[in-house]
C-alpha atoms as one frame of an Amber mdcrd trajectory, in Angstrom:
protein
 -39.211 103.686 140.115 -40.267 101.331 137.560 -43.634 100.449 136.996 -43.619
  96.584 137.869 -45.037  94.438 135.040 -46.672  91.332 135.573 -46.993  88.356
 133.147 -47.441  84.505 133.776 -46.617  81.889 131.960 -48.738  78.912 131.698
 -46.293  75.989 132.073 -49.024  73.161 131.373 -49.547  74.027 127.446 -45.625
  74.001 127.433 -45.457  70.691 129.457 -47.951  69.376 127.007 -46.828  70.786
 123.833 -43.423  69.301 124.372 -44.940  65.765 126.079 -46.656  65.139 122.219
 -43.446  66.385 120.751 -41.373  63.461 122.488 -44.121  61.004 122.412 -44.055
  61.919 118.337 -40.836  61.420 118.077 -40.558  57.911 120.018 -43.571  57.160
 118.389 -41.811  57.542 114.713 -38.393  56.695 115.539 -39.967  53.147 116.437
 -42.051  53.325 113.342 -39.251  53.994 111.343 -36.345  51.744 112.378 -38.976
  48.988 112.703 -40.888  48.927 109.581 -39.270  51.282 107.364 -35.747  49.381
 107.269 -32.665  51.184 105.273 -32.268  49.875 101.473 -30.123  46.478 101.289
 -29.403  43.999  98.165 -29.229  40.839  96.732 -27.593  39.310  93.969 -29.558
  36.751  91.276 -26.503  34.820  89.381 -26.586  31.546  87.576 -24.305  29.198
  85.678 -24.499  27.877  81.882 -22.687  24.848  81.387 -21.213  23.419  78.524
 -23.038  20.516  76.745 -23.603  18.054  73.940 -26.457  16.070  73.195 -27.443
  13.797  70.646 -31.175  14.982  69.954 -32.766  11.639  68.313 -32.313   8.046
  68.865 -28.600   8.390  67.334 -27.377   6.530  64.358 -28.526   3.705  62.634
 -26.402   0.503  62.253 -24.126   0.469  59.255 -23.818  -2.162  56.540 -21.550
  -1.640  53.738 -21.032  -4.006  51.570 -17.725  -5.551  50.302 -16.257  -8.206
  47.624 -13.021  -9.438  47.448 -12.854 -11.009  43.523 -13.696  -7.214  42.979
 -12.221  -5.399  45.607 -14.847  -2.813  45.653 -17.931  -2.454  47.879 -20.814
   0.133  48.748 -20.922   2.768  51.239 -23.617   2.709  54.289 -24.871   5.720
  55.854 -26.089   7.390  58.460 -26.671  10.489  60.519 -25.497  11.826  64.147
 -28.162  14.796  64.697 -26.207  17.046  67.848 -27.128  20.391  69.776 -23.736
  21.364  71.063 -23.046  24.715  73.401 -19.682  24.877  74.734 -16.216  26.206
  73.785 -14.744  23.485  71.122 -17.510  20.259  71.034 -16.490  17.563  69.443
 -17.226  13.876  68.559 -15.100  10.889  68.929 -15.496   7.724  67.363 -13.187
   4.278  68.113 -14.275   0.559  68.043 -14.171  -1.970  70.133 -10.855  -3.219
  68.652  -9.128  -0.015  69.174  -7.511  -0.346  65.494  -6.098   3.156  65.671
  -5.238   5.387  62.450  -8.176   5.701  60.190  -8.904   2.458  59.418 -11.512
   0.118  61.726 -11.241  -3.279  62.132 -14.954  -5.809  61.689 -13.914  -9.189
  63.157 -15.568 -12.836  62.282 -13.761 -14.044  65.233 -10.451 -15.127  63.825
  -9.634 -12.036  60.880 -10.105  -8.830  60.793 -12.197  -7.262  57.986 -10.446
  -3.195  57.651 -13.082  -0.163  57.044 -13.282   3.257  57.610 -15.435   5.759
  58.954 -15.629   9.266  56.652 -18.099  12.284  57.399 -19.501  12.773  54.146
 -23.158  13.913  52.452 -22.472  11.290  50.006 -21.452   8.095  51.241 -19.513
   6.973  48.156 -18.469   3.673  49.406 -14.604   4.525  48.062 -12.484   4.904
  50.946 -10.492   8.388  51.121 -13.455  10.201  51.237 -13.049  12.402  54.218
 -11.824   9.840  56.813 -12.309  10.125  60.715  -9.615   8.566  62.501  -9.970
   5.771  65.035 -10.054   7.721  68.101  -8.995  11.306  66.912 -11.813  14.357
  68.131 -13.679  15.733  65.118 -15.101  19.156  65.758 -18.726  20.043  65.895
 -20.204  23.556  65.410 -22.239  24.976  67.795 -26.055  24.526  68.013 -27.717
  22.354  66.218 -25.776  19.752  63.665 -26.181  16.621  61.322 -23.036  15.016
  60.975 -23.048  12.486  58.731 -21.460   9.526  58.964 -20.233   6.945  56.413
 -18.872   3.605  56.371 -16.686   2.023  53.783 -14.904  -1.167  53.903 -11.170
  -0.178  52.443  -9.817  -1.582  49.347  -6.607  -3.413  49.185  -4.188  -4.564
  51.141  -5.436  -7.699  53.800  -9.249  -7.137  52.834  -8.743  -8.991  49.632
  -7.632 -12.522  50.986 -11.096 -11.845  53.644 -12.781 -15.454  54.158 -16.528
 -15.389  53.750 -18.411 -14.696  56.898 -20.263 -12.689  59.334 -18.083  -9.777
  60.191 -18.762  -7.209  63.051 -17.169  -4.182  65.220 -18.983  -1.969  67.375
 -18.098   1.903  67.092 -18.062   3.786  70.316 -19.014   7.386  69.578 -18.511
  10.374  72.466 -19.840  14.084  71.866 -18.233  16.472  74.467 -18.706  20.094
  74.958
């Protein structure tokens, strides 16, 4: 026969053991889903537009000077200062008589008195020197920019028959980006 063995097992250290075990793991599972949420993003994104903007009071008013017994006159100048970012800026310049071509038209009221607008560093006063159509897009380089600008009442042609008087146009000038 077989010597009987006895043992007993003490079930309350097991009942407790595994009662902080659960209570643990409730314990962090709440901790963890609650405060320790799972990695997410966001994105930062922003858009540059193009623009043009004339960066001082723009230009001055032009006077140029012309004589018809001569047929000659002097240049007036001025400058445009820009800051242009964008993909082809530009400036546009056309009068209030919409002329066309690259001549602009000064009126005393009843006749026109023909000039022209040129972008040159030296405003010679002699028409042909670099001349910005009525209406036509000139391009502008990127960042900063003086563009200067140069009128130059034209030679020839109806100019020389002029009457004496006051004569006066406005130019309308557009930068775009």
């Amino acid at each position: 026969m077989m010597p009987k063995v006895r043992f007993s097992v003490n079930f309350s250290d097991c009942t407790r053991t595994a009662s902080a075990l659960v209570a643990a793991a409730a314990l962090f599972g709440s901790v963890s889903a609650g405060a320790y949420a799972a990695p997410d993003t966001f994105n930062v994104s922003t858009t540059v537009s193009d623009s043009c903007t004339v960066t001082d009071s723009g230009p001055a008013n032009l006077t140029p000077t012309y004589s018809p017994i001569s047929d000659s006159g002097t240049g007036s100048e001025t400058v445009l200062n820009t800051f242009c970012t964008g993909t082809n800026p530009y400036v546009d310049f056309y009068d209030s008589w919409d002329s066309g071509g690259p001549q602009f038209a000064m009126s005393n009221g009843t006749t026109n008195l023909y000039y022209q607008i040129s972008d040159t560093p030296t405003c010679s006063g002699v028409p042909g020197d670099n001349p910005i159509s009525d209406d036509v897009p000139v391009a502008l380089p990127n960042g900063a920019n003086s563009f200067d600008v140069c009128a130059a009442v034209t030679t020839g042609g109806l100019n020389v028959t002029a009457p004496a008087g006051s004569y006066t146009d406005t130019v309308i000038y557009t930068i775009a980006p």
